[in-house]
N, C-alpha and C positions, 0 to 999 in steps of 0.2 A: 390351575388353569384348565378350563373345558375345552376339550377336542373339538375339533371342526367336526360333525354329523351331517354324511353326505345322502346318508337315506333324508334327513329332512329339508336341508338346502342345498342352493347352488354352491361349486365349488368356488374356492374364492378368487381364482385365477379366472373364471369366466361365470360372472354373477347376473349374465343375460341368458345361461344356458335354460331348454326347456327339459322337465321331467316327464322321460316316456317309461312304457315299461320295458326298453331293454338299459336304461338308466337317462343320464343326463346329454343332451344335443346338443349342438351348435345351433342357434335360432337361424342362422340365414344360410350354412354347407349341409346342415342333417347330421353335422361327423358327429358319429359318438364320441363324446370325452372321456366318463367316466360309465363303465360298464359296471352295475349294480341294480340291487335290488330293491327299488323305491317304494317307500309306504305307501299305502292304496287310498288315505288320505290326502295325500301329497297330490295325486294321479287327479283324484276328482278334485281337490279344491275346497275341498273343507280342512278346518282346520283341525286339528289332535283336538279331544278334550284334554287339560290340566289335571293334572295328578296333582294333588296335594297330599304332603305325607301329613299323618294326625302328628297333634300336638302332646306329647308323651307326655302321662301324670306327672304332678309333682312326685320327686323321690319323700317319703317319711327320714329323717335322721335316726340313724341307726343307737341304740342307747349303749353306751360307752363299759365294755366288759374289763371290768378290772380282774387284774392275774394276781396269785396270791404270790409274796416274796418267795423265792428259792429257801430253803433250809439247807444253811452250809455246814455240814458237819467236819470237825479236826479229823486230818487222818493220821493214822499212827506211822510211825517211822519206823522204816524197815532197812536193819541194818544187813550189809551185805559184805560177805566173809573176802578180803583182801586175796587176790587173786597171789599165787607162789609163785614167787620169783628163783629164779637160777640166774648163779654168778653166771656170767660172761668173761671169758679172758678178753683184757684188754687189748687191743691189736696198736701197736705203735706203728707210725708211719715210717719209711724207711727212706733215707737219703738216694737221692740218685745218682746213681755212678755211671759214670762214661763206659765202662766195662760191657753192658748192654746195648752199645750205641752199634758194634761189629768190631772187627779190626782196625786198629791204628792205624793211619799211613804208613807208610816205611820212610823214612828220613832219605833226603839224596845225599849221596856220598860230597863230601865236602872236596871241593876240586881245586 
């Protein structure tokens, strides 16, 4: 989408404005609306010449480089020496006993 370009035209909220050189006017209060810097075509009344971009060569078709296949060579197997192991004593888990809980209550004397 092209911007609105207020060096070239009026802005679009007031498309009667006039272009001076301290920018765009109200045609019947003088107010300035839009304080800018208007092209000096604009000013006098002639119009920009047209810029046209050239028309770029054709591109040539670039001719298709073939790559040769990889060469996959076997690699040799590299054996690696079993790391030494040490026994580990077994750790059996151990039942819970109330014994660590603290102190038993005391029983109340039976009355």
């Amino acid at each position: 989408m092209q911007m609105h370009n207020l060096n070239r035209t009026a802005p679009l909220w007031a498309p009667d404005a006039i272009a001076t050189a301290q920018g765009w006017k109200h045609p019947v209060t003088g107010e300035l609306l839009v304080s800018i810097v208007i092209d000096a075509d604009i000013l006098s009344g002639t119009p920009a010449p047209v810029i046209v971009a050239p028309i770029p060569a054709p591109v040539e078709p670039v001719a298709e480089v073939k790559t040769p296949e990889p060469v996959v060579e076997p690699v040799a197997e590299v054996k690696t020496p079993e790391p030494a192991v040490t026994p580990v004593e077994e750790v059996k888990p151990q039942a819970y006993s109330g014994a660590k809980r603290g102190p038993k209550p005391k029983a109340k004397p039976a009355e």
